[in-house]
Backbone bond lengths (Angstrom), bond angles and torsions (degrees), N, CA, C in turn:
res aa  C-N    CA-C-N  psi(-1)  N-CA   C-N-CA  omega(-1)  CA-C   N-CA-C  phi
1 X - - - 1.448 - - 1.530 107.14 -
2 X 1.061 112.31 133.05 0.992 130.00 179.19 1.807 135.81 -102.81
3 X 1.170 111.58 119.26 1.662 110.26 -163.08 1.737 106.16 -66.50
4 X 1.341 100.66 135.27 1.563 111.32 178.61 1.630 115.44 -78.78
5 X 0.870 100.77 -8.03 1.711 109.15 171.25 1.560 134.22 -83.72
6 X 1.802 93.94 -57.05 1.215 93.14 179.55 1.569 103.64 -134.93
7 X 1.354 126.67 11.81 1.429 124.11 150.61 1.674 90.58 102.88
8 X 0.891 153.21 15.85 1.168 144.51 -171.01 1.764 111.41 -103.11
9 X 1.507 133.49 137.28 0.908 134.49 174.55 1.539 118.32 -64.56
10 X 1.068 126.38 152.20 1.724 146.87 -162.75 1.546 101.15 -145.34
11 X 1.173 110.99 146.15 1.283 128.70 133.30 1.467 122.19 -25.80
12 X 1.409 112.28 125.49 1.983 117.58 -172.51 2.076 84.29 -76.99
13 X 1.181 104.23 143.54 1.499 121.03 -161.70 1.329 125.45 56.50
14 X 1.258 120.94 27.55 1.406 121.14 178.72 1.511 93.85 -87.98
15 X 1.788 101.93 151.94 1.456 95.69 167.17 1.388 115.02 -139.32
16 X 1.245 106.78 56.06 1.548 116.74 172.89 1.936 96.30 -171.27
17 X 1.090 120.74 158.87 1.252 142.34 -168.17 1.338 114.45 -83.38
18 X 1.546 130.73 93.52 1.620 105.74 -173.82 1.631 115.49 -76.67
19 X 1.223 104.39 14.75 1.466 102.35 163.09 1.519 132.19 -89.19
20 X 1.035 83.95 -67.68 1.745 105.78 161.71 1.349 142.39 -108.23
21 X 1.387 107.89 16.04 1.612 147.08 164.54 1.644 90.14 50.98
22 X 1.273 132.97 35.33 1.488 144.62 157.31 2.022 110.14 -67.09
23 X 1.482 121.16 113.95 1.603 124.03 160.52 1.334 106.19 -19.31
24 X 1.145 99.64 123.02 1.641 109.98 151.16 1.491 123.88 -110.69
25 X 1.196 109.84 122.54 1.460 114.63 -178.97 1.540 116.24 -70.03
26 X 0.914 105.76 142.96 1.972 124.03 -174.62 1.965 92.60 -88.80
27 X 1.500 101.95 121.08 1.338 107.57 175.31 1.523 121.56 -66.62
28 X 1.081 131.30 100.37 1.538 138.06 179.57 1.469 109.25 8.04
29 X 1.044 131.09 -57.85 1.451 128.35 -171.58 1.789 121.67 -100.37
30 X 1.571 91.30 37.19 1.531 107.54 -169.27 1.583 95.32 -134.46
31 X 1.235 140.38 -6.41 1.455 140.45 -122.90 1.425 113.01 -72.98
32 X 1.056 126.89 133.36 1.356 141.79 -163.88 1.531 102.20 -58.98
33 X 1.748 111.18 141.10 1.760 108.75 179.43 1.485 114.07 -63.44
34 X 1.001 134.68 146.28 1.214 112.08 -178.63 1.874 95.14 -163.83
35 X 1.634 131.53 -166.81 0.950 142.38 -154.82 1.557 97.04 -79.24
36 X 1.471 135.65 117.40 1.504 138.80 167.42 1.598 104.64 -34.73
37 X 1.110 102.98 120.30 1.852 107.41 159.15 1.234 90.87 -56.63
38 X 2.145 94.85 143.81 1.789 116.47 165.14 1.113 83.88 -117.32
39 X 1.381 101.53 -175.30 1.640 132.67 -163.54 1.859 96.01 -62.58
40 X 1.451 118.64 144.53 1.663 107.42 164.11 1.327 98.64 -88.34
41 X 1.360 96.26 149.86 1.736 100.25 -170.22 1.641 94.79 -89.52
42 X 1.130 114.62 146.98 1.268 134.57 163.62 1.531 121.86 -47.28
43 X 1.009 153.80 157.49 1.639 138.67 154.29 1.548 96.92 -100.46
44 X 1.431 108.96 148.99 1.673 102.77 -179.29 1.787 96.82 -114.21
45 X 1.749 92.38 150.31 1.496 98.52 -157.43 1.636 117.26 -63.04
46 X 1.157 134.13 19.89 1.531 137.72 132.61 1.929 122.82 -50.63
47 X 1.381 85.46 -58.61 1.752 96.47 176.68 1.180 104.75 -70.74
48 X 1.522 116.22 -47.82 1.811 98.86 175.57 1.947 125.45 -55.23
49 X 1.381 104.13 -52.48 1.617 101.30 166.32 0.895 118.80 -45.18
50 X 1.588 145.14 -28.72 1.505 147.26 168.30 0.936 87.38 -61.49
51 X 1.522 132.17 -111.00 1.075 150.74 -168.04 2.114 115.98 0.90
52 X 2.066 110.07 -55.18 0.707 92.98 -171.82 2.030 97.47 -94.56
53 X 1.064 114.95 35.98 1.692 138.22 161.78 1.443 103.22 -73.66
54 X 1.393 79.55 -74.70 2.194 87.82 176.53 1.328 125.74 -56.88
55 X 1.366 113.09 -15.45 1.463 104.19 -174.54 1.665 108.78 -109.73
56 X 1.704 125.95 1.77 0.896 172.69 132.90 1.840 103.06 -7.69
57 X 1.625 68.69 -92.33 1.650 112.36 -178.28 1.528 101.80 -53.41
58 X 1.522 116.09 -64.73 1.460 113.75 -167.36 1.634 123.01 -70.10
59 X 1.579 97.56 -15.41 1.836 111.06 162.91 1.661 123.07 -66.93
60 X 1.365 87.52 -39.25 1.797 99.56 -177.87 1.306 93.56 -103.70
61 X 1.566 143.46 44.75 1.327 142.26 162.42 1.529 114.93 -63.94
62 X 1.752 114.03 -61.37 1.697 127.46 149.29 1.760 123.57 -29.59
63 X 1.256 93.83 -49.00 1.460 84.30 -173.36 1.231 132.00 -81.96
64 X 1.995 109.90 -29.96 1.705 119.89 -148.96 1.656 82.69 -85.47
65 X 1.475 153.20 -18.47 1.446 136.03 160.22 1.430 112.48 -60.38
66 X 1.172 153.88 -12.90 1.183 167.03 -153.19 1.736 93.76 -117.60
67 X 1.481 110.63 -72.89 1.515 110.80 -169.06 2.052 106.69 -71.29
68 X 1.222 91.08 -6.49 1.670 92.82 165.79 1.496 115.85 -76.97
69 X 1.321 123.42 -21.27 1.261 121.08 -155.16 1.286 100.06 -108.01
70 X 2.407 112.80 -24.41 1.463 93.24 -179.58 1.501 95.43 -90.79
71 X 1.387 137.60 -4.81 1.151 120.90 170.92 1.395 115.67 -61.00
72 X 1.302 140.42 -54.49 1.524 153.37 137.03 1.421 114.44 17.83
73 X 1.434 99.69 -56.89 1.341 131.22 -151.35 1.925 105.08 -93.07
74 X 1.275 96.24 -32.48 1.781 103.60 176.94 1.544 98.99 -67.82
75 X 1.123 107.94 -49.61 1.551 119.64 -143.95 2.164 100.51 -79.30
76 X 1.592 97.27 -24.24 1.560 96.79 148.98 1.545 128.48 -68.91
77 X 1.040 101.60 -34.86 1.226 113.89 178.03 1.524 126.95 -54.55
78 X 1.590 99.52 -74.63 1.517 96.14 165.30 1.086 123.31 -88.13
79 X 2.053 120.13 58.92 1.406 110.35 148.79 1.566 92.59 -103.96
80 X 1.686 139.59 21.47 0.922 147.60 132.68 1.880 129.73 -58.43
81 X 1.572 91.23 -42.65 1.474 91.09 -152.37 1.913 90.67 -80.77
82 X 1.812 89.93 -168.14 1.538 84.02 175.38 1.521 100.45 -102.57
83 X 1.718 96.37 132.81 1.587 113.58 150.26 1.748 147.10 -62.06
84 X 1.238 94.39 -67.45 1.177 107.64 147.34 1.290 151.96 -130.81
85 X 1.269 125.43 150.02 1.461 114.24 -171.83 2.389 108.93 -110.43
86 X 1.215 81.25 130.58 1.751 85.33 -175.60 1.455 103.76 -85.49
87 X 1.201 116.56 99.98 1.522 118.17 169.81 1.399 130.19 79.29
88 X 1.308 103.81 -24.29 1.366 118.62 -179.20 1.833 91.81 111.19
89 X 0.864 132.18 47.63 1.088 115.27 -172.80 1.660 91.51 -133.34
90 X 1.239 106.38 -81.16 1.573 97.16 160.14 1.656 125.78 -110.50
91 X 1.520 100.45 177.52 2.033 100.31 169.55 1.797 95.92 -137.04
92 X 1.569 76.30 140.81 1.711 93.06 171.29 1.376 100.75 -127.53
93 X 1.636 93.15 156.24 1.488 115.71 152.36 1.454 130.34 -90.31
94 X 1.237 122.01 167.59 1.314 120.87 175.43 1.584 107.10 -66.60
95 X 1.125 123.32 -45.35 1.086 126.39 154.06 1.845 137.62 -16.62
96 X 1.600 72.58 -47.42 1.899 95.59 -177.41 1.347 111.05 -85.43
97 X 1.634 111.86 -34.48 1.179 115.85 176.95 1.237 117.05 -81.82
98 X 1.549 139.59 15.46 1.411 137.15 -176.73 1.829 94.98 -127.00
99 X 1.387 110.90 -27.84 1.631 97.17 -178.67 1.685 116.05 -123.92
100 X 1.645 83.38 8.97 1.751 81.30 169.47 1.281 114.22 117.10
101 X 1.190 128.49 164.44 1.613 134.60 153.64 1.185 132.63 -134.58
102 X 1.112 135.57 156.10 1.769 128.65 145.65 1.365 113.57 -72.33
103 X 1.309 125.88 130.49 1.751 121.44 150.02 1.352 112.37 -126.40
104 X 1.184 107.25 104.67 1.986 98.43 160.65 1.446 102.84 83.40
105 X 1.347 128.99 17.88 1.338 136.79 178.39 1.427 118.31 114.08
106 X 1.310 102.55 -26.79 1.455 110.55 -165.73 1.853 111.71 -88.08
107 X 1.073 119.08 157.73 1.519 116.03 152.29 1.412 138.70 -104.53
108 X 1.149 115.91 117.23 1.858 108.80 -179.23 1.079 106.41 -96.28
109 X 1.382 106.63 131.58 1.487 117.87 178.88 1.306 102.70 -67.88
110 X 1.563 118.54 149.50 1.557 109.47 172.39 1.695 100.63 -89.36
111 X 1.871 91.85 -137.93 1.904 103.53 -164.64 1.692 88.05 -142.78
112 X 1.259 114.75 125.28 1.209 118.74 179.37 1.991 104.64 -80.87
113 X 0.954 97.07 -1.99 1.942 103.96 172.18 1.759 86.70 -80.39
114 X 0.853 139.05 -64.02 1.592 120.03 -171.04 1.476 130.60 -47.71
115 X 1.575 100.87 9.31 1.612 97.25 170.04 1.220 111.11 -90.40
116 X 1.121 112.42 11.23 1.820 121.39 172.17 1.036 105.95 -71.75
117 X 1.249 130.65 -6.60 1.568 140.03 169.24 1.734 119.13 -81.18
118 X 0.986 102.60 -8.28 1.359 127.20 172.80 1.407 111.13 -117.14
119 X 1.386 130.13 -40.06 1.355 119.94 174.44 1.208 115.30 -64.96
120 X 1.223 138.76 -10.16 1.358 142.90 151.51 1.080 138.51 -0.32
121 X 1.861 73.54 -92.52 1.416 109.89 -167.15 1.666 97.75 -77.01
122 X 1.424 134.33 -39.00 0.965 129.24 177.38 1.733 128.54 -59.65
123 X 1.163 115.73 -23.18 1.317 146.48 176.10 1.570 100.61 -69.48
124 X 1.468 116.70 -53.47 1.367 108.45 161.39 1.467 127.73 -77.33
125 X 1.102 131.17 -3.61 1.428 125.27 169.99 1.817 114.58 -109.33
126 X 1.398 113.61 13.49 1.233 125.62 167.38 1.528 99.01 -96.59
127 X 1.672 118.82 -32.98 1.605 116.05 -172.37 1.632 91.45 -71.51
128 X 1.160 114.66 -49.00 1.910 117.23 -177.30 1.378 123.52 -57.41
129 X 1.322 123.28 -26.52 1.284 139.86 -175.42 1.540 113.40 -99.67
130 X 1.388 118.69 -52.32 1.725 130.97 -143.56 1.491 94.95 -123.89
131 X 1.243 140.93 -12.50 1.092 134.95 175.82 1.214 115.36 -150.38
132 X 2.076 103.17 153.95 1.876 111.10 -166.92 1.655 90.56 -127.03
133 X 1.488 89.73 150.76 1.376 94.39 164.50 1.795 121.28 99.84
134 X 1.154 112.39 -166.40 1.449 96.97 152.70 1.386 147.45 -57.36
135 X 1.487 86.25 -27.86 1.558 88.15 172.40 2.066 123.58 -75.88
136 X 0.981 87.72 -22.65 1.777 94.42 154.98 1.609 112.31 -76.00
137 X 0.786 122.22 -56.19 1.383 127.25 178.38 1.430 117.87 -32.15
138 X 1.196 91.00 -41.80 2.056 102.70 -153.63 1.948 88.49 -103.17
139 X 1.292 124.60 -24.54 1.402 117.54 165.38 1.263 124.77 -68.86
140 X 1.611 115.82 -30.87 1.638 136.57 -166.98 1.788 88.37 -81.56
141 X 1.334 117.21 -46.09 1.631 112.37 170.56 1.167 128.03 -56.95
142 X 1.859 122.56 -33.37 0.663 111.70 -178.99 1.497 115.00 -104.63
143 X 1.671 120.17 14.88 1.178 141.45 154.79 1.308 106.02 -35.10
144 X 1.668 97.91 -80.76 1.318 117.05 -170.18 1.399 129.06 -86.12
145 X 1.581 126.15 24.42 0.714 144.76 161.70 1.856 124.88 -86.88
146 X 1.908 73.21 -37.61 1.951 87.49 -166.59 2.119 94.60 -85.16
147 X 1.453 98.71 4.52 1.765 99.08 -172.55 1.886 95.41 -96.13
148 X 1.361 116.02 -49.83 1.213 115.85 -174.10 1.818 106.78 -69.02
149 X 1.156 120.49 -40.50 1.248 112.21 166.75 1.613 131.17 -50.64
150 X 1.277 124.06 -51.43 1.235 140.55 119.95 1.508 125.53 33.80
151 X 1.757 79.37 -105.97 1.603 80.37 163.13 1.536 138.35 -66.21
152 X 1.391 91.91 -16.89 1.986 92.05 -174.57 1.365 97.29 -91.43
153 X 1.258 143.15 -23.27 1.443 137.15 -175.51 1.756 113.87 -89.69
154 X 1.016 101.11 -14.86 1.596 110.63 177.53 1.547 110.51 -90.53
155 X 1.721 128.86 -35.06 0.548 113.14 163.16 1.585 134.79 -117.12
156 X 1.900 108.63 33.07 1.107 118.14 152.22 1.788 110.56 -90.71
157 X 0.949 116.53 -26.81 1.730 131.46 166.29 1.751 101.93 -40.05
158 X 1.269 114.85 -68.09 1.236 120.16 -144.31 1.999 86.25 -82.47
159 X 1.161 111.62 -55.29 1.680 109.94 178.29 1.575 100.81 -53.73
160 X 1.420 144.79 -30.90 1.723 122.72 178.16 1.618 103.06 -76.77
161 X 1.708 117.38 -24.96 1.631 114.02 -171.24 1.505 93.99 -78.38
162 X 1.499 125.56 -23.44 1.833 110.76 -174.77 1.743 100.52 -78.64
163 X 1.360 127.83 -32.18 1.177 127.13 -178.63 1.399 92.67 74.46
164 X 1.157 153.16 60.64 1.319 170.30 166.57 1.293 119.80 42.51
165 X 1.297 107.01 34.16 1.683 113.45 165.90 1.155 104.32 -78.58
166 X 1.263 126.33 -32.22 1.562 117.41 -160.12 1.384 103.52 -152.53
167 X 1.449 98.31 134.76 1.518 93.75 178.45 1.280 138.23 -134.25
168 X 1.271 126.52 133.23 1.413 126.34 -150.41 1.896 115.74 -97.50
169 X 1.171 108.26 120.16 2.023 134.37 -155.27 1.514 91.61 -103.31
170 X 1.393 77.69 126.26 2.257 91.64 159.12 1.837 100.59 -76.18
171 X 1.713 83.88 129.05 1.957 104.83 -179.50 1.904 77.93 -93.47
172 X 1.364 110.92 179.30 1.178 156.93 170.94 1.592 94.53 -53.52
173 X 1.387 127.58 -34.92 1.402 109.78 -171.31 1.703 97.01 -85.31
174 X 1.716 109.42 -56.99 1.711 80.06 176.24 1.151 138.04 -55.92
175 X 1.804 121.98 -38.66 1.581 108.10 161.35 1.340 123.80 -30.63
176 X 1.266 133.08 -27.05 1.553 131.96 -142.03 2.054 87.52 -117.02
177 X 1.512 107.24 -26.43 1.383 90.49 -175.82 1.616 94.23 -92.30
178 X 1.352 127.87 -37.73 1.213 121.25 -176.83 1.962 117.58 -39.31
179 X 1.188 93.19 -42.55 1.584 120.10 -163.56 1.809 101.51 -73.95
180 X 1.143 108.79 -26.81 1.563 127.12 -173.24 1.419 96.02 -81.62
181 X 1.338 110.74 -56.15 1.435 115.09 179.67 1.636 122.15 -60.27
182 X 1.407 114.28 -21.46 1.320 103.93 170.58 1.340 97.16 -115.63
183 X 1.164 150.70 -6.87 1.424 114.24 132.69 1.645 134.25 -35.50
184 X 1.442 103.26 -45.55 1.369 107.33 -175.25 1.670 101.50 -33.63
185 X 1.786 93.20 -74.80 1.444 116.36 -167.13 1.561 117.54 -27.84
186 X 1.239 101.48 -55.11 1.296 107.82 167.78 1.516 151.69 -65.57
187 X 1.041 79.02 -26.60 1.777 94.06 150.66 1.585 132.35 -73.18
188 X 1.475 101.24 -29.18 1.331 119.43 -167.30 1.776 89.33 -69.58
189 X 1.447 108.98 -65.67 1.123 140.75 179.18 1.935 97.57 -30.72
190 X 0.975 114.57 -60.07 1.992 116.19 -149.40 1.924 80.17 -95.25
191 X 1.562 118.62 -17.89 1.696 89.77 177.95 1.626 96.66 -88.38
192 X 0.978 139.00 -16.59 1.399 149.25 -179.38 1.984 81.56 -56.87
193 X 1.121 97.67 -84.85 1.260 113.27 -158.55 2.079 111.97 -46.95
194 X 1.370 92.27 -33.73 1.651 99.75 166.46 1.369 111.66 -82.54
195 X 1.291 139.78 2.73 1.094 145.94 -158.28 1.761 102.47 -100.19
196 X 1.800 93.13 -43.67 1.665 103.71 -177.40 1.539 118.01 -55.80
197 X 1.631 87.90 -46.65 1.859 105.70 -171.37 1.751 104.61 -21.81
């Protein structure tokens, strides 16, 4: 047998080099005695869903800080765009609904509670910017938690105050904040979970 290091002959079962005290490998069909293989244990499909959680999480490690910031970034956005539309008659923004509108001559005062539509999104780009760790994590969750709530309570609110004369439809801006909002969550969620690894 021969040493893989420095070429020098050994002893057949030696397992170190008396030359250059370098490992010697045991040739496959020689294999050293050693502890009997037992059974490989199985993982049961709880530990496996973690598992493919963690490997999940630790793939999208690069990206979900990046997709945190354009989620952040939507959810500023559409406290611009329009949310909802009443009947087809008109569409507001969150925007419109916190500082007011014109319709048809008139002005409606808005609700200064609808800038929570904006505190959101900002709440998640303070977790992306201003904070590491869990404590970003668990703000970016509750980013997008306090965005999906939001929209469904504002505009189940306003459909029990019409008493079903009129009824108020997700525009393109709540889809887009709803969708932001469970992104958030989920990110918060898989860096939590990459966090454990």
């Amino acid at each position: 047998m021969f040493c893989p290091k420095c070429g020098a002959q050994n002893a057949d079962g030696a397992q170190f080099c008396a030359s250059c005290g370098a490992p010697i490998q045991q040739p496959a069909n020689n294999p050293t005695p050693g502890p009997v293989p037992g059974p490989v244990p199985t993982p049961s499909p709880v530990n496996g869903g973690v598992s493919q959680l963690n490997s999940l999480a630790g793939n999208l490690g690069g990206i979900l800080p990046l997709a945190r910031i354009i989620a952040g970034a939507v959810m500023i956005i559409c406290f611009f765009l329009t949310l909802y539309g009443l009947a087809g008659i008109i569409n507001v923004s969150a925007m419109q609904m916190t500082f007011g509108i014109d319709v048809y001559g008139s002005h409606l005062d808005g609700s200064f509670e609808n800038v929570l539509f904006l505190v959101a999104g900002i709440l998640v780009l303070v977790a992306a910017f201003a904070l590491k760790g869990k404590a970003s994590d668990i703000l970016t969750i509750v980013g997008g938690a306090l965005a999906f709530i939001l929209v469904i309570a504002v505009a189940s609110s306003a459909n029990s105050q019409m008493g079903g004369y009129l009824t108020v439809d997700y525009a393109i801006g709540a889809w887009l904040y709803i969708l932001a909002g469970i992104v958030c969550i989920a990110i918060g969620v898989l860096q939590m979970i990459a966090a454990r690894k």
